[in-house]
Every structure is written in structure tokens, then in C-alpha cells.
C-alpha positions as CSV (number, residue, x, y, z in Angstrom):
1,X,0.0,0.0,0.0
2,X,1.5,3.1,-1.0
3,X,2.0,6.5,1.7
4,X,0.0,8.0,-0.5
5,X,-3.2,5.8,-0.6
6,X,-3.8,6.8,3.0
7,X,-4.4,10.3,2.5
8,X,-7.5,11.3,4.6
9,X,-9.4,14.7,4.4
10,X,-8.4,17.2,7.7
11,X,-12.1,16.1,8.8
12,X,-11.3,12.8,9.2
13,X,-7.9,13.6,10.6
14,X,-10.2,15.1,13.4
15,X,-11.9,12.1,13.8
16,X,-8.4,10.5,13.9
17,X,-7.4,13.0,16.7
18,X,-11.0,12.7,18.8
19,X,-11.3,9.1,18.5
20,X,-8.5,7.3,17.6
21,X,-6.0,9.1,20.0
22,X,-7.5,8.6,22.9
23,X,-8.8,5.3,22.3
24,X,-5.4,3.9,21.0
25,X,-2.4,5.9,20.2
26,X,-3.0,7.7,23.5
27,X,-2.4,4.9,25.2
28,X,0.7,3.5,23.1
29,X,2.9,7.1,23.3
30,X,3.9,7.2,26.9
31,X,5.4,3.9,26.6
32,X,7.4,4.2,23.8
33,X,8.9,7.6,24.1
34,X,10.0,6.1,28.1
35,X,10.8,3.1,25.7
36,X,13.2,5.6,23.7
37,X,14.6,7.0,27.3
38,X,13.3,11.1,25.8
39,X,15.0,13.2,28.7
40,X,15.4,17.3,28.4
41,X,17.8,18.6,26.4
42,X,17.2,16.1,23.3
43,X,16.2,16.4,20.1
44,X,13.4,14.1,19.0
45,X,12.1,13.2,15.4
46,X,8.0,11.9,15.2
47,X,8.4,10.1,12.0
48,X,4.8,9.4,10.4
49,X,3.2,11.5,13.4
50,X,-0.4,11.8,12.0
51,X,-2.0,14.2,14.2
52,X,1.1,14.6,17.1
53,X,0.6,12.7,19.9
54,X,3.8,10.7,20.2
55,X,5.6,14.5,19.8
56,X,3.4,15.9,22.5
57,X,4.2,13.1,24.6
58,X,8.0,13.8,23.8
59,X,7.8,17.2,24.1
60,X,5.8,17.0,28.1
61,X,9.3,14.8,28.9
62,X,11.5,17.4,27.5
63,X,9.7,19.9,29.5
64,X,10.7,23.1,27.6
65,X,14.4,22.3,27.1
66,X,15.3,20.5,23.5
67,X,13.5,20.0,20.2
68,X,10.4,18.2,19.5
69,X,9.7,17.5,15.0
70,X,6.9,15.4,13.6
71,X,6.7,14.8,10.2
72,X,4.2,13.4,8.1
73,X,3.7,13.0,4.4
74,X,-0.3,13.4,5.1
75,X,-1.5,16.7,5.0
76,X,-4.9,16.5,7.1
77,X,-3.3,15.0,10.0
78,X,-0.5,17.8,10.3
79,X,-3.4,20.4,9.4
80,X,-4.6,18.6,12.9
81,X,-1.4,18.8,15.0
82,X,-0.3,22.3,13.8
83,X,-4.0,22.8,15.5
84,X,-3.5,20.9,18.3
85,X,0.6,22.3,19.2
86,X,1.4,25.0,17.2
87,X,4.3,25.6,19.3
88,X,5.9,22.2,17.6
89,X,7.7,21.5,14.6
90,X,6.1,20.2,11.6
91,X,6.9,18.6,8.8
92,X,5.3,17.6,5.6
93,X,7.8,15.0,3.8
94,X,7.8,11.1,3.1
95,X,9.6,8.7,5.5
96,X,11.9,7.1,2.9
97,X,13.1,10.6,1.9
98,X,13.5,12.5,5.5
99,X,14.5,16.1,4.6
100,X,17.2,16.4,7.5
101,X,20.7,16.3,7.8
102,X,22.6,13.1,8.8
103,X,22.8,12.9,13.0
104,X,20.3,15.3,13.6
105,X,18.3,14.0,16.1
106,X,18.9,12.4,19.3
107,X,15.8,9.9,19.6
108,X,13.8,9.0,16.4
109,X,10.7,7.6,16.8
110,X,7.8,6.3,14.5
111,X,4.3,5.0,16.2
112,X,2.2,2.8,14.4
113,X,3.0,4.5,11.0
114,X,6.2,2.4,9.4
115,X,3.6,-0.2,8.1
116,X,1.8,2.6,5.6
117,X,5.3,3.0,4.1
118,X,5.8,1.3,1.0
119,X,9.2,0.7,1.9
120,X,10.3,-0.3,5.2
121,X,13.5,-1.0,5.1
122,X,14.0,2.3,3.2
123,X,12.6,4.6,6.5
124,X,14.5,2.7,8.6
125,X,17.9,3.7,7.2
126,X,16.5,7.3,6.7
127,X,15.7,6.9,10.6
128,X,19.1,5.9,11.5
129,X,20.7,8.2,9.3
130,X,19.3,11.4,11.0
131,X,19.8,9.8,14.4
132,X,22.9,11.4,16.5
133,X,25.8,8.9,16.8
134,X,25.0,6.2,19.8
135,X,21.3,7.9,19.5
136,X,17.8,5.7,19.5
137,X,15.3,4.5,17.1
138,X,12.3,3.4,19.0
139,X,9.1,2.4,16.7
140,X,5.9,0.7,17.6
141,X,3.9,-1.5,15.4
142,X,1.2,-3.8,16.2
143,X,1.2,-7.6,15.9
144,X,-0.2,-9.7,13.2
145,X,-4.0,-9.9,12.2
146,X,-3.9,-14.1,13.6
147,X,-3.0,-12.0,17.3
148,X,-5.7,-10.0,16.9
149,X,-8.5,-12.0,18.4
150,X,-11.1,-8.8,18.7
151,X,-10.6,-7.7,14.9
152,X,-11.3,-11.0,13.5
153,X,-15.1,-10.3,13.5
154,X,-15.0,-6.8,12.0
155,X,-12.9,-7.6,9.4
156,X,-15.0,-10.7,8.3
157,X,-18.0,-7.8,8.2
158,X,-16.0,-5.5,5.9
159,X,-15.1,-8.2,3.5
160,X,-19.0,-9.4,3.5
161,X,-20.3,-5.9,1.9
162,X,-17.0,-4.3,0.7
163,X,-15.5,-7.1,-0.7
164,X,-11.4,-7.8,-0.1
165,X,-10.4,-4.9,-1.9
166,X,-11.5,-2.8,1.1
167,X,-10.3,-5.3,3.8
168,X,-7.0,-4.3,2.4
169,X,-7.3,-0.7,3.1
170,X,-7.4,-1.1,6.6
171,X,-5.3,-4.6,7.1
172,X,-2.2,-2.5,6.2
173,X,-2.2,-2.0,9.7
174,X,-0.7,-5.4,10.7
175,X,1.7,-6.2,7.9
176,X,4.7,-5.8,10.0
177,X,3.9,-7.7,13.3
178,X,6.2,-10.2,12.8
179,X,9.0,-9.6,15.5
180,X,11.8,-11.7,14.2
181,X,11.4,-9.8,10.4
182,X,11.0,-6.3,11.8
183,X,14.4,-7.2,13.9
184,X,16.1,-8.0,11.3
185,X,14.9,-4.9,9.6
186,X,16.4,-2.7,11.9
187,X,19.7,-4.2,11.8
188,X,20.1,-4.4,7.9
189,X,18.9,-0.4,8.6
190,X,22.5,-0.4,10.4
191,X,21.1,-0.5,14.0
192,X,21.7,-2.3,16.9
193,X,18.5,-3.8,18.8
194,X,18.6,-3.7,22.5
195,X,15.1,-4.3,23.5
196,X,11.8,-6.0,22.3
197,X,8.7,-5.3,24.7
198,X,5.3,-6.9,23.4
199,X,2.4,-5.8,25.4
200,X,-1.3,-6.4,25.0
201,X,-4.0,-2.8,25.7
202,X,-7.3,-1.9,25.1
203,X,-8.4,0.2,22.6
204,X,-11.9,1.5,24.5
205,X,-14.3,3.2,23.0
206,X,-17.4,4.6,24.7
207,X,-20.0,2.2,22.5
208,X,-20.3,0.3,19.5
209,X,-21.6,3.0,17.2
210,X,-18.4,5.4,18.3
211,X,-16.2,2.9,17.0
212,X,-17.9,1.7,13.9
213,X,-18.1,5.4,12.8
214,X,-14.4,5.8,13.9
215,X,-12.8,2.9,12.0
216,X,-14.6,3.7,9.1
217,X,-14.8,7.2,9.2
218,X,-11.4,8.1,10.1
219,X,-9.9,6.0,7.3
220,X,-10.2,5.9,3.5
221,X,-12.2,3.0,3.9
222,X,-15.4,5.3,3.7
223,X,-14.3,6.4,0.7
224,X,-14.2,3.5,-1.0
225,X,-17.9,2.8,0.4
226,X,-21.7,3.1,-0.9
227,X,-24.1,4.8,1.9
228,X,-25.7,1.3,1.8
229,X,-22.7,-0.8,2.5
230,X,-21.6,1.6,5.0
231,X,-25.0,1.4,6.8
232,X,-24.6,-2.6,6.2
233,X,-21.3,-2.8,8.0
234,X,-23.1,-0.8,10.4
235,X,-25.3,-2.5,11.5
236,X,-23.5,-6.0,11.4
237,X,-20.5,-5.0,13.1
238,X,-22.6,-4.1,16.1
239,X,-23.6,-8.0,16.5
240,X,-20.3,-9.1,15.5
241,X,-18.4,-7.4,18.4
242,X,-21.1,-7.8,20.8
243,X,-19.1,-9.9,23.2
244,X,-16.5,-7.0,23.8
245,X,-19.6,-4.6,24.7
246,X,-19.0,-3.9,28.4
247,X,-22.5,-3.9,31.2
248,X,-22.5,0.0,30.5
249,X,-22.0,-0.1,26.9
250,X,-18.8,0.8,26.0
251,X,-16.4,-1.1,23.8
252,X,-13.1,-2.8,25.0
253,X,-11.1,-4.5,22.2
254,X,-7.7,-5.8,23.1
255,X,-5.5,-4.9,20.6
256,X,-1.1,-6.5,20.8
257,X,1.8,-4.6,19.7
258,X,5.5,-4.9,19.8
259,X,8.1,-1.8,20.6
260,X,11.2,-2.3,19.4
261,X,14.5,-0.1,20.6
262,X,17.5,0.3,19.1
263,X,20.5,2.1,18.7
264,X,23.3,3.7,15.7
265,X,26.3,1.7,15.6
266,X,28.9,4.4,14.9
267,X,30.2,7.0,17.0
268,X,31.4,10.5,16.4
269,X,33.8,11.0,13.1
């Protein structure tokens, strides 16, 4: 899937930001920027930041002292975090072509975005270029689909009135969960891995209908949707996650992910 196929209007990128953050990504920043050891007087790259939250998170460590930039080659979703921290540094450029000098940046980081890049292996030496000599690369991605035991049922809906094509939009998300291959990515990027840390959250979302809307409204999936197949998946993804509805209603879909730390071989000169 190509960087460019995921392009979303600045109103979904809001839905990104009101739904999606603190439902998910909210809950995935704090551990991978302590993952990354961010301290004050660093300078941090966001690489594929969407709407900002892992360089907000970065910036609250550094706590006025050092250099927070998150770049994005989507436009909505910086339109969002220029909104959201104006007082930040943003970027509008392409992961496999970072528009920085080499050992720029202290800590490098890139949540739950190297999977939309169409290559990989490319970002990752771009991310460990511009990383400081003995500085970190610390990226988050989430575990295959098969690990994915709450998803199962809403992709099976998608597929039923979209057809695979669709599926595919929104199954990009788990292409690089395997551990082992992602490792190895990192250290034919030049890197040296020193820690692996899979853990298991909750994406929450206050009911059903909040996260139907959100999964399909804050992607290009509802672009690629008819208002009847969109009011198909609807309704049949509200029986098909039933058993994650909590007594009051809300949502609770446990979702696994791997964070994966690593640091530049070379040293000054």
C-alpha cells in the first residue's frame, strides 16, 4: 500500500485526533517515548506522526528544554497537530526521503506508521541516518491480524459488503507484526537492537456505534464505500463485536503490539 493511498481529508484527521487518539495511540505514546529514554535537552524526530501525539508526549518529557519534529507525508493529519501544538515543529515529507541532515536527532521515533510506508526497510535507514551517533530509534507496530483476536469479527463484516479490496485498506495496519522480520529490519537499517517489549492494551471506545463510525470514518475505507454498504457494515458490526460490549455499553477491544528499541552503531567522526 502506498504512503500516498492513505491520505484522509483534515475532517477525518479530526476524527483521527478525537477518537482514535484517545482510544489507542494515546495509550501506546507514553510507553514508547519512556521506551526511547526522551529526557530534556534532546532532540526528537515523530516520523509518520499523524495528528502529534507521540511529539506531544515527547515534548511534556522534555519539558521546555530540547527539540520536538513530527513529520508526516499526510497533509490532514499535520493540518490537525499544527492545530493541536502550534508551538511544535512540523513537517510535511515522506519517511523514505526525511529532509534532514545526517545525525540530527537524538531519539527517532515512528508510532504505528512504518507499516503505511511502502518501503520499510528504506525509512529505517533514513531513521538511523538522521539519528545522533549512539542515538535511538524506537518504533511501535502492532502484531499480526492471527494475534488479533477482537478484529477478526469486524474484518470478516468489511469483507462481506465491501469485498477484499477494502479489507486491504485497513489490514495494512498489521503487515509488519512479525517480530523476528521487523528485527532483522532494523539491523540491515544499520542499527543495533537492545530491546523487544510486546504488550497487550485496550483500545476503548465509549460504544459500539463510536467505533464503527471511527474505524470507518477516520480511514479511506469510507471512501471506497456506498451509503448502503456503509449502513450494512453498520449495523452487522454491532452484533459481530457484541461480546466486547461492556455492562455499560462501552467497547473494549484488546489490541497486541511490539516496541522495538534500538540504537546507531557508529560513534562521532
Amino acid at each position: 500500500m502506498a504512503s500516498d493511498d492513505f491520505q484522509v481529508s483534515v475532517d477525518a484527521a479530526e476524527v483521527y485526533e478525537a477518537q482514535f487518539v484517545p482510544a489507542l495511540f494515546g495509550r501506546w505514546a507514553p510507553h514508547l517515548v519512556r521506551a526511547a529514554g526522551v529526557r530534556p535537552g534532546q532532540s526528537v524526530l515523530d516520523v509518520a506522526c499523524g495528528t502529534g501525539v507521540v511529539a506531544r508526549e515527547a515534548a511534556r518529557l522534555l519539558q521546555g528544554r530540547g527539540r520536538v519534529v513530527g513529520l508526516d507525508v499526510n497533509t490532514g493529519m499535520l493540518a490537525v497537530a499544527r492545530r493541536v501544538s502550534p508551538d511544535l515543529e512540523w513537517v510535511e515529507a515522506d519517511a523514505v526521503a526525511l529532509p534532514f541532515p545526517d545525525l540530527s536527532f537524538d531519539v527517532v521515533l515512528c508510532q504505528a506508521g512504518l507499516m503505511f510506508v511502502p518501503d520499510p526497510g528504506r525509512a529505517l535507514r533514513e531513521m538511523a541516518r538522521v539519528a545522533a551517533p549512539e542515538g535511538t530509534v524506537a518504533v511501535q507496530v502492532w502484531d499480526e491480524l492471527r494475534a488479533q483476536t477482537a478484529w477478526a469479527p469486524f474484518y470478516e463484516v468489511v469483507a462481506r459488503h465491501a469485498g477484499s479490496a477494502a479489507v486491504d485498506v485497513i489490514s495494512t495496519y498489521w503487515r509488519l507484526g512479525d517480530l523476528t522480520e521487523l528485527t532483522e529490519g532494523l539491523v540491515a537499517a544499520g542499527l543495533r537492537v537492545v530491546d523487544t517489549l510486546t504488550r497487550t492494551d485496550t483500545a476503548a471506545f465509549p460504544s459500539l456505534d463510536e467505533f464503527i463510525a471511527t474505524e470507518v470514518d477516520g480511514t479511506p475505507l469510507r471512501q471506497r464505500l456506498s451509503d448502503d454498504a456503509y449502513a450494512r457494515i453498520f449495523e452487522d458490526t454491532r452484533e459481530a463485536l457484541q461480546p466486547f460490549r461492556t455492562a455499560d455499553g462501552r467497547l473494549e477491544l484488546p489490541m497486541r503490539g511490539h516496541i522495538i528499541t534500538a540504537r546507531t552503531e557508529r560513534g562521532p567522526g
